[in-house]
N, C-alpha and C positions, 0 to 999 in steps of 0.2 A: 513488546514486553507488557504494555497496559492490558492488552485481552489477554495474555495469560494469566495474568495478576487477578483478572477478575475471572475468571474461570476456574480457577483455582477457589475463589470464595463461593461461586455462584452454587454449589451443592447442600453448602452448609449455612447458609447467607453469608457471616461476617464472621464464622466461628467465634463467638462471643467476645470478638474484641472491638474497642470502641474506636472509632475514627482516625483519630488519631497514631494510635497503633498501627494501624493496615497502612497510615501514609509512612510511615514510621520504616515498616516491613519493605513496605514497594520501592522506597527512597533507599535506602541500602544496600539492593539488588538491584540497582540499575548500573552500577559500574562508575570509574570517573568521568568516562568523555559524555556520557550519557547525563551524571549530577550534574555536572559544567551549564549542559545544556538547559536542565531543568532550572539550576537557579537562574537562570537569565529569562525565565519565562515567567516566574512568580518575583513581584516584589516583597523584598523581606523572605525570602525563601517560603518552599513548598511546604515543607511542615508548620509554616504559619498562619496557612490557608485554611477554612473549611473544606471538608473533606468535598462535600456536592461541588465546590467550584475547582477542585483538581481534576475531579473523574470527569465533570461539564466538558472541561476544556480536553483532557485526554480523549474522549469520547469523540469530542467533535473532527482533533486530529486525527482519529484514527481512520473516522469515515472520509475527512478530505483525501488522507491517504488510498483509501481506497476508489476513491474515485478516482484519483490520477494516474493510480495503476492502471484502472479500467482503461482509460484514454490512452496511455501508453500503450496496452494488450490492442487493443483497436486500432491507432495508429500503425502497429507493427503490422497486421494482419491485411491493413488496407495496401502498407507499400509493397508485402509479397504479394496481395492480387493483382499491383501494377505490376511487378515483374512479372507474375506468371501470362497475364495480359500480353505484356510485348510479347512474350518468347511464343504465345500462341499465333502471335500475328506475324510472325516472322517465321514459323513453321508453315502456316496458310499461305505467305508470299512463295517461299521455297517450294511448295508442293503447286501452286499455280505455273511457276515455273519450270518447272520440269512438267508438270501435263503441257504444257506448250511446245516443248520439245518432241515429244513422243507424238504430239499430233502431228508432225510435220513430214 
């Protein structure tokens, strides 16, 4: 929700609204379980914060997020190369065996 939030200002910079506004905006469009979440992350709630230390911290989550995905997308990719590995090598057993057949 944070990158679209700022994607949405990023054309016009801040459409002339000051700081506190935009946190204002962002914070009421995020939903309940989502508000829940955020005041547990700012003491004294988010709209109490300077705006540089909300985007700081959203910013930083979003890149940890996206890291982790990566490692998940990567992990996922490494255990279908093990399966696709065994079944290769289980296709090469099967085919060593039957040439052994037909040689005899």
């Amino acid at each position: 929700m944070w990158l679209k939030f700022k994607a949405v200002l990023e054309p016009s910079s801040s459409h002339g609204m000051i700081d506190k506004a935009l946190l204002e905006c962002f914070y009421r469009g995020l939903g309940p379980e989502n508000i829940s979440i955020t005041d547990q992350l700012f003491t004294g709630g988010m709209l109490h914060q300077p705006y540089e230390v909300v985007a700081n911290l959203f910013d930083g989550m979003v890149e940890t997020n996206k890291e982790a995905q990566k490692k998940h997308e990567w992990d996922a990719l490494v255990a279908q190369v093990d399966i696709l590995s065994k079944r290769v090598m289980e296709l090469e057993a099967q085919a060593t065996e039957k040439d052994k057949h037909f040689s005899l």
